[in-house]
C-alpha positions in Angstrom: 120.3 122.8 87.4 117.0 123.5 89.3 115.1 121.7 86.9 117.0 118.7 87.4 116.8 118.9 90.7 112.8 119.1 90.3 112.9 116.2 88.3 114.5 114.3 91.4 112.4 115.9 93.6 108.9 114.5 91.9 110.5 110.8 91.2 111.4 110.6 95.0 107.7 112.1 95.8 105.4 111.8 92.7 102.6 113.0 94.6 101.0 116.3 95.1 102.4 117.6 98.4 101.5 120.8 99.9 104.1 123.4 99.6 106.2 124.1 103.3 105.1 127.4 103.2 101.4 125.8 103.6 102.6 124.1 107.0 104.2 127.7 108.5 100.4 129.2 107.9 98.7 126.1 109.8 101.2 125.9 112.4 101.7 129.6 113.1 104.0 131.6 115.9 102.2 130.9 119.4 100.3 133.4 121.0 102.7 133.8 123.9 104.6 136.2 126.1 108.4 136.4 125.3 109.0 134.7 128.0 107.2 131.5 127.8 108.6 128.3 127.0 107.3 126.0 125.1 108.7 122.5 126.0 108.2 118.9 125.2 108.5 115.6 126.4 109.6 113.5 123.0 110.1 109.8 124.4 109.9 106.9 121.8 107.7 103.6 122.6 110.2 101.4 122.9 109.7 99.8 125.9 109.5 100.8 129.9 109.1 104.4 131.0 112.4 105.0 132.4 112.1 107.5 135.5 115.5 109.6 133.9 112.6 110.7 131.2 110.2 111.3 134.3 112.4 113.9 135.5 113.1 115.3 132.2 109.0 115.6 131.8 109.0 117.2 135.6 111.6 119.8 134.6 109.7 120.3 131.3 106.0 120.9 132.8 107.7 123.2 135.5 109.4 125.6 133.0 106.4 125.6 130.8 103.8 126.3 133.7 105.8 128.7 135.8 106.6 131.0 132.6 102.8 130.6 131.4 103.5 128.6 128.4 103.1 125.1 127.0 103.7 121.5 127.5 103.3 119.2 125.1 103.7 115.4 124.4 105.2 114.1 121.1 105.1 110.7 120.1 108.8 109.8 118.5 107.8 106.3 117.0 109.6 106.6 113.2 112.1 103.4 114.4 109.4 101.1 113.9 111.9 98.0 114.1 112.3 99.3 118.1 108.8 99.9 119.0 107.1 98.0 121.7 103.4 97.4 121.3 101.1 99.0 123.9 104.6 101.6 125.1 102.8 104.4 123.6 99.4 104.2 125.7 102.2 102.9 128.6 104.0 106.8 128.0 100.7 108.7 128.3 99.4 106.9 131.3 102.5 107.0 133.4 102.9 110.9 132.6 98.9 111.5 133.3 99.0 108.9 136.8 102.2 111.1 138.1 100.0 114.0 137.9 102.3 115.6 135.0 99.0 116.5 132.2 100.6 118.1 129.0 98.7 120.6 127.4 99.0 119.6 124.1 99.4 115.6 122.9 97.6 112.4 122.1 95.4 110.9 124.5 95.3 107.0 125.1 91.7 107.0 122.9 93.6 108.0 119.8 92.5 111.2 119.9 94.8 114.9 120.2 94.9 117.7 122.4 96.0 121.0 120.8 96.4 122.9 117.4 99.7 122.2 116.1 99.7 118.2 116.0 99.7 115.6 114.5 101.7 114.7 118.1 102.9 111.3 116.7 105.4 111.3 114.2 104.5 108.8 112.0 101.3 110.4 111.4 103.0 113.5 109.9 104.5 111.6 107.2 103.1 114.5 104.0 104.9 117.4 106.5 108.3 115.4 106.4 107.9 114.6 102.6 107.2 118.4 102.2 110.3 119.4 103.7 112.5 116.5 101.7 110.9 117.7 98.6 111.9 120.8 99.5 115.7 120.4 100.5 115.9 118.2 97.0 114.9 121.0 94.8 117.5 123.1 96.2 120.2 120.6 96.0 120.3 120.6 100.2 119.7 116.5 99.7 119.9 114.1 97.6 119.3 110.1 96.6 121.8 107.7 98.5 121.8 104.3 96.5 124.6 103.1 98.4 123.4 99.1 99.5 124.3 97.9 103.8 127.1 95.7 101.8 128.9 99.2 99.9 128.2 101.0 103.1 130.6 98.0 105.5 133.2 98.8 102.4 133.6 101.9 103.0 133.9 101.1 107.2 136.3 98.5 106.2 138.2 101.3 103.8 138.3 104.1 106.5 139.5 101.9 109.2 142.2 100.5 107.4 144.0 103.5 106.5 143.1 105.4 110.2 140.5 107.6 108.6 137.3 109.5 110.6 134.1 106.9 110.4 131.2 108.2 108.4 130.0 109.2 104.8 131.5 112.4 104.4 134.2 114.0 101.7 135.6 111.7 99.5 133.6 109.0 101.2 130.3 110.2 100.4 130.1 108.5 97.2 126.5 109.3 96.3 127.5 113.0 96.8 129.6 113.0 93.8 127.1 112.0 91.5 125.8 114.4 89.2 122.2 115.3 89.6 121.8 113.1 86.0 123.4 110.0 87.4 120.8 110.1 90.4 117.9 110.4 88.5 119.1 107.8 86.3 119.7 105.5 89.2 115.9 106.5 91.0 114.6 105.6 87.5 115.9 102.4 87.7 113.9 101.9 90.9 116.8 100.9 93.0 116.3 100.9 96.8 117.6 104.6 98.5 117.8 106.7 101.2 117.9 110.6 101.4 120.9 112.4 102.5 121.2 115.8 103.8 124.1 117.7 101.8 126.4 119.2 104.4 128.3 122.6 103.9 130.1 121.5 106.8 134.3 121.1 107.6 134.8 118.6 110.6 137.8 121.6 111.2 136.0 124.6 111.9 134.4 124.8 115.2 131.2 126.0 116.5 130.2 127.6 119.8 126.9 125.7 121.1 125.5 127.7 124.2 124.0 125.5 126.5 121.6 126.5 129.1 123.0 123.4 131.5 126.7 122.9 130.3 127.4 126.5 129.2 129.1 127.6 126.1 131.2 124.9 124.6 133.0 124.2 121.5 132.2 121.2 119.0 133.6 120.7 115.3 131.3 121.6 112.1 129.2 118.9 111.1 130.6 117.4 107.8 128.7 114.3 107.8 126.1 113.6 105.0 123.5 112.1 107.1 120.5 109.9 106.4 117.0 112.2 107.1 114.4 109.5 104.9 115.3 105.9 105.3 114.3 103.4 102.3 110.9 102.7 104.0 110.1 106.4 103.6 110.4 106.9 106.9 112.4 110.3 108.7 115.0 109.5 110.8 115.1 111.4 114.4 117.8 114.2 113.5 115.3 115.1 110.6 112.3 114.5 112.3 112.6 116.7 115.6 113.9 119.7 113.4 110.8 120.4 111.6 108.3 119.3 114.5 110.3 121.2 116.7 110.0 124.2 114.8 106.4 123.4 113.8 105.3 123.0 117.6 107.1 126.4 118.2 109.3 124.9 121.1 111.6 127.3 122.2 113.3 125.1 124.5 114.9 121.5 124.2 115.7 119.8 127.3 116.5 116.5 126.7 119.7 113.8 127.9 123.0 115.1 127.3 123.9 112.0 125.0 122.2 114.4 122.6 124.6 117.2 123.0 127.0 116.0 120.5 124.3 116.1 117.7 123.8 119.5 118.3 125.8 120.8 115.0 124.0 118.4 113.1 120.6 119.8 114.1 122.0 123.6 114.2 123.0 122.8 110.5 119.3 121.5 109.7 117.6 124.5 111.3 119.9 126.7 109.4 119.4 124.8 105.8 115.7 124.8 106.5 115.8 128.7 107.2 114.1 127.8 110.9 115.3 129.7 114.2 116.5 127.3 116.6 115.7 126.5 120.0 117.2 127.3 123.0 119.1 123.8 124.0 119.4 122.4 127.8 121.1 119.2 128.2 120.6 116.9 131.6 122.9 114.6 132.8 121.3 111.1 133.2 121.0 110.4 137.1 123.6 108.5 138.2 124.2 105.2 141.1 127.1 104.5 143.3 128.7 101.4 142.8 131.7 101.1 145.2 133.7 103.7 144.7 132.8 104.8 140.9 129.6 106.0 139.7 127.2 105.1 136.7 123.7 106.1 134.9 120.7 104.3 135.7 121.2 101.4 133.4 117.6 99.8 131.5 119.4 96.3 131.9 120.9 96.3 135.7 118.5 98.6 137.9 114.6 98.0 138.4 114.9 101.0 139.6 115.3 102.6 136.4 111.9 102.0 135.4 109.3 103.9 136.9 107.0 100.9 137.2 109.3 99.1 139.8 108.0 102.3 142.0 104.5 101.4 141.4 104.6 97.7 142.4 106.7 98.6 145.4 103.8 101.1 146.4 105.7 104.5 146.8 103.5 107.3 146.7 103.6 109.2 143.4 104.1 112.4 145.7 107.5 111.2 147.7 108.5 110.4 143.7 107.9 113.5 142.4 109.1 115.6 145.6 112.6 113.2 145.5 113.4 114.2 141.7 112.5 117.6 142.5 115.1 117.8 145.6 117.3 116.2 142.9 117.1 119.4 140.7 117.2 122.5 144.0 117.8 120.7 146.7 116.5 124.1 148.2 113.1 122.4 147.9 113.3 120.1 151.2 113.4 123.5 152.9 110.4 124.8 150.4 108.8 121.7 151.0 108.8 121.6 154.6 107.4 125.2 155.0 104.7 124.3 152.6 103.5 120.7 153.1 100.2 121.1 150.9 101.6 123.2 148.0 100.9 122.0 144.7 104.9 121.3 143.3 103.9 123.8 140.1 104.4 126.5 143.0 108.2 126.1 143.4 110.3 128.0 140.8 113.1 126.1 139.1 116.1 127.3 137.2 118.8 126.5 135.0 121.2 128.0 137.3 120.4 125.1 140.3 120.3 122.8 137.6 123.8 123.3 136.9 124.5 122.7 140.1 122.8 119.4 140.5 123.7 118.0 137.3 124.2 114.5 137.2 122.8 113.7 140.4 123.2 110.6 142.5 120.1 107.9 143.2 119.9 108.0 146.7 117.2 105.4 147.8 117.5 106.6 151.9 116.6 110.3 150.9 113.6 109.0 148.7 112.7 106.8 151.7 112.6 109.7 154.4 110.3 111.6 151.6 108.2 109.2 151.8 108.2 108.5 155.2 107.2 112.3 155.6 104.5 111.9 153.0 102.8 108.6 154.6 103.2 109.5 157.9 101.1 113.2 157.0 98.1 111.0 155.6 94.7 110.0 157.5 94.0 107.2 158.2 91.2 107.1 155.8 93.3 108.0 152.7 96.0 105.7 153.2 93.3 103.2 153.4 92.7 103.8 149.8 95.9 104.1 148.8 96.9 100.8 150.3 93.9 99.4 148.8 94.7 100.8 145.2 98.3 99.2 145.1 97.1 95.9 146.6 94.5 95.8 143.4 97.1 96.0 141.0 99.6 94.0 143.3 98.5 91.8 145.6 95.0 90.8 144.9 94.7 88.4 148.1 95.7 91.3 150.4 93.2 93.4 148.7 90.6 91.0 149.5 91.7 90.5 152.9 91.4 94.9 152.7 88.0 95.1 151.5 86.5 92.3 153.9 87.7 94.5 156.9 87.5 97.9 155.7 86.7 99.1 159.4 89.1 97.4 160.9 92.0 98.3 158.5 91.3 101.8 158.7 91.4 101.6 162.8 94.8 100.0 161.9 96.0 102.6 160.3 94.7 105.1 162.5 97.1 103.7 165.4 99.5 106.4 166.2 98.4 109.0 163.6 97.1 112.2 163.5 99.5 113.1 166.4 102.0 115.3 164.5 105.1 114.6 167.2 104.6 111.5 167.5 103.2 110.2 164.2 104.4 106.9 163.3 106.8 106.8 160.2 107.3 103.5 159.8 106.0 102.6 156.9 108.0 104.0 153.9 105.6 102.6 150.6 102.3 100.9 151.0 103.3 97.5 150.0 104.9 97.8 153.7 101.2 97.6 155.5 100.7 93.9 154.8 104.2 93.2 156.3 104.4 95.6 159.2 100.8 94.8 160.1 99.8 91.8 159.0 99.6 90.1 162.5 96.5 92.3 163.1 94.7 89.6 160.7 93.5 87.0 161.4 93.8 85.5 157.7 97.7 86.1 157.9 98.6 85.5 161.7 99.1 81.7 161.6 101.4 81.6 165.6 100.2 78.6 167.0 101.0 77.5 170.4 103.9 76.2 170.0 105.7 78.7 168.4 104.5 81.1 170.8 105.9 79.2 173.0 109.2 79.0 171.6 109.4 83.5 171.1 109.0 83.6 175.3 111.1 80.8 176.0 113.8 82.8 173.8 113.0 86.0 175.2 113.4 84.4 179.1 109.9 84.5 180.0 108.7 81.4 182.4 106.0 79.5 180.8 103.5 78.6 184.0 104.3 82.7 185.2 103.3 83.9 181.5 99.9 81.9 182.0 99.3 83.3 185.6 100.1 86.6 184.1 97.8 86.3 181.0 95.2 85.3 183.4 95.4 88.2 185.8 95.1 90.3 182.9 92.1 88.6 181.4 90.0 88.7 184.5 90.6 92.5 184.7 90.5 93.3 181.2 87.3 95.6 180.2 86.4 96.9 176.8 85.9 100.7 177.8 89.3 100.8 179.8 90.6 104.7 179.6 94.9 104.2 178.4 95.1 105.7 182.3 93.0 102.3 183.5 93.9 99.8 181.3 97.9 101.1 182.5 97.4 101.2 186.1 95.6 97.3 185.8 98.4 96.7 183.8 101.0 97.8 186.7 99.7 96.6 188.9 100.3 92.9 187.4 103.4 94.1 187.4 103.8 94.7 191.0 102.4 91.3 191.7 105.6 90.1 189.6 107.8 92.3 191.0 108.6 94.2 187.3 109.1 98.0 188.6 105.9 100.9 187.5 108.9 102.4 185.3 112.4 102.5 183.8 113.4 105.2 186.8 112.4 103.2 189.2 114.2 100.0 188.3 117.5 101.7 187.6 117.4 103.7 191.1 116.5 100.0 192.6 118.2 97.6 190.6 118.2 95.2 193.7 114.5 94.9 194.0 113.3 94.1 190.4 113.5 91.8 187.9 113.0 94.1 184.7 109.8 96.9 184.5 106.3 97.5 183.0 107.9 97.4 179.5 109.8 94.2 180.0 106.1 92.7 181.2 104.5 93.5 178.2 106.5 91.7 175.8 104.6 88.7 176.9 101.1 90.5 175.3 103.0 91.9 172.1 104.2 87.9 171.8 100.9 86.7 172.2 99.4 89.2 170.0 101.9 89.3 167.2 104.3 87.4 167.2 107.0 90.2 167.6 108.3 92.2 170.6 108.7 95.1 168.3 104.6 96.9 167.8 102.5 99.4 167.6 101.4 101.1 170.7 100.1 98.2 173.0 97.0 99.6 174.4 96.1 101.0 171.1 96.9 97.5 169.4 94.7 95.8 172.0 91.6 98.7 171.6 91.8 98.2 167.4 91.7 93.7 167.7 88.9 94.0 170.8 88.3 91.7 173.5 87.2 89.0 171.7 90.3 88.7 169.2 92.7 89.6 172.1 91.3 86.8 174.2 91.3 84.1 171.6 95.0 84.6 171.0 96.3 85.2 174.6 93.9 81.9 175.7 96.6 79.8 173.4 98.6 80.2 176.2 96.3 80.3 179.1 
């Protein structure tokens, strides 16, 4: 019988493949603790980077690094008829610009990182064929010549008389060919696939011990599954098995819509004599809608991919804290003790994982994150972040940026650096050109008219606004202390009867028409276009005299 199994073997595969025994000397046992793990990050390029697989990468890197041991980047690309063109370099630079470096992987040059790759599956074509080869001469697999047409039959078959779906049993008809009909049938050079021969009964269960779900129960895999396709080509069961075990992972944590294929790749491991991994399986993270909840969906939330963060200009930081709060939500408290820690240095476990297993999208805690994150910056390195996302976003802005780098930077430097009372209004960078953009000139387009029109709506007098304006004009000096330019300031007020204070008005409601702060509408008006701004004197420092003169003389 082995013979003819040979003789199967070297028509599927007439050339000279290297024995699997070579690939277990090349890709020995790691030289790690006990206690490392060795993870991966396994996406496929088949479009956009979807942030669920940027928290599976973030859990990845932090088990690896915090056990000393390895993370690695693997390339799953053997569904050619799904690949995107340019998703590949897309997965490598998303992982590399959120600060998550694997150890081991292919670069966006082409080139590899590590000893135990090829890292992209369709380069490791002769190991796969190895292993085939293998399972072939032992009678593990075998030639499926069924065609798509046979294959709808049998759907067809099952369904009407209420049978399980799949090519199992008495429904596996390839199965039941004897070793001499197959080779007949290869020799004919009809198209095939190769199937793995189950032991399996769909009636026996197995125990599958979970490092995330726990120990659960799921029935024997009976199915005779595809491992080659017709264009030569593994399929994913097959595939992660023997890279999997080539790589030395000892743990897989991956979505939990794999957790059902667990007894398929237990019974691969076991047919290939290969220990298997330790398994972990996430839920996906999850949105309210009304009262139900849902996955991230690819089709109905930006959100979903990680790119709609980018162009809305959230820090990679408040991204990475926010998933990690999704996993311990003991890490706001970490977080907030340790501002400057690198992430690496908070310990994760499966244990909190369990706990926070299928956790919600919650954009007003990703918001206050950020917030936090922004608001801790100088004014100098938000400068250059706002600068970077306006390159990539908004090219006009980032013109406007780089003809007024001095002046954007004393922008930004309103109301920072003054940890109470840091300003933490601007939750992404993208938010700078909108919250600020009345600083300007290029942008700030409130002609007299319309100025005009914000006072008359806010109750101001016209001819009393000009007399104001004036007064404050004829007083106004550059090198005015806050102290100075206040007092000139109430004392305006005095001459318009607005009381020095809120106190004061309320404990002599008879005797004024408003206070100071009421007053000073009139300059944020004139200067923005908004009641609602930035400290005032500060405001007025950052555009100097000239600026604050030319748009308070609209109304003058």
């Amino acid at each position: 019988m082995d013979d003819i199994f040979n003789q199967i073997a070297e028509v599927v595969f007439p050339e000279s493949l290297p024995d699997p025994n070579y690939f277990e000397e090349l890709y020995p046992p790691r030289n790690l603790s006990a206690s490392a793990f060795v993870t991966r990050i396994a996406p496929s390029p088949t479009g956009f980077f979807h942030i669920g697989s940027l928290y599976t990468a973030l859990i990845c890197k932090l088990f690896a690094h915090q056990s000393d041991g390895v993370f690695y980047l693997r390339i799953e690309d053997t569904d050619k008829k799904r690949e995107v063109e340019g998703s590949t370099n897309l997965i490598i630079n998303t992982l590399l610009r959120y600060g998550l470096k694997f150890d081991e992987g292919p670069d966006k040059y082409g080139r590899e990182l590590g000893s135990y790759g090829p890292y992209v599956q369709s380069s490791r074509a002769t190991i796969y064929f190895s292993f085939i080869k293998n399972l072939l001469q032992h009678g593990k697999a075998y030639p499926c010549f069924c065609s798509p047409e046979t294959l709808d039959e049998l759907r067809v078959k099952q369904q009407s008389s209420l049978s399980r779906q799949g090519y199992f049993g008495q429904w596996a008809v390839c199965r039941h060919k004897t070793p001499e009909e197959q080779l007949q049938e290869l020799k004919t050079g009809k198209p095939f696939v190769i199937r793995f021969r189950s032991e399996g009964s769909f009636e026996q269960k197995i125990k599958v011990a979970d490092l995330i779900l726990g120990t659960r129960e799921l029935p024997e895999n009976d199915q005779d599954f595809v491992i080659m396709k017709s264009d030569k080509l593994p399929t994913y069961h097959f595939a992660h098995a023997i890279d999997d075990h080539l790589m030395r992972t000892t743990h897989v944590i991956r979505g939990d819509e794999w957790f059902s294929s667990v007894p398929i790749h237990l019974q691969l491991f076991k047919a290939l004599k290969f220990e298997a991994p330790k398994y972990a399986h996430i839920a996906p993270i999850q949105k309210k809608v009304g009262n139900s909840k849902r996955k991230l969906s690819k089709r109905k939330d930006p959100e979903a991919n990680i790119e709609y963060f980018d162009a809305e200009g959230y820090p990679k930081q408040a991204i990475l804290d926010y998933l990690i709060n999704l996993m311990n939500s003991d890490f706001e408290k970490w977080r907030n003790k340790n501002p400057n820690e690198q992430i690496e240095l908070f310990n994760i476990s499966f244990e909190r994982l369990k706990k926070c297993n299928g956790a919600l999208f919650d954009f007003d805690k990703l918001n206050h994150i950020s917030k936090q994150i922004i608001a801790g910056m100088t004014a100098g390195d938000l400068y250059e972040e706002v600068l970077k996302w306006a390159k990539e976003n908004d090219r006009s802005f980032a013109s406007v940026l780089v003809n007024n780098a001095d002046y954007a930077k004393n922008i930004l430097s309103i109301e920072r650096g003054e940890t109470e009372k840091a300003r933490k209004d601007l939750i992404k960078y993208s938010d700078m050109k909108e919250k600020f953009m009345f600083f300007f000139d290029e942008y700030f387009d409130l002609n007299k008219k319309k100025k005009e029109q914000i006072l008359l709506h806010n109750g101001f007098d016209l001819n009393e606004v000009k007399k104001i304006i004036n007064e404050f004009i004829e007083s106004f000096e550059d090198g005015d202390s806050k102290e100075v330019w206040f007092s000139k300031m109430k004392e305006i007020g005095n001459n318009y009867n607005y009381a020095e204070s809120v106190r004061m008005q309320k404990n002599n409601p008879h005797l004024f028409r408003g206070n100071i702060g009421d007053m000073v509408k009139i300059f944020r008006i004139l200067l923005s276009g908004s009641t609602q701004t930035p400290d005032l004197y500060s405001m007025i420092k950052v555009m100097g005299r000239q600026r604050v003169i030319s748009r308070l003389n609209l109304v003058s």
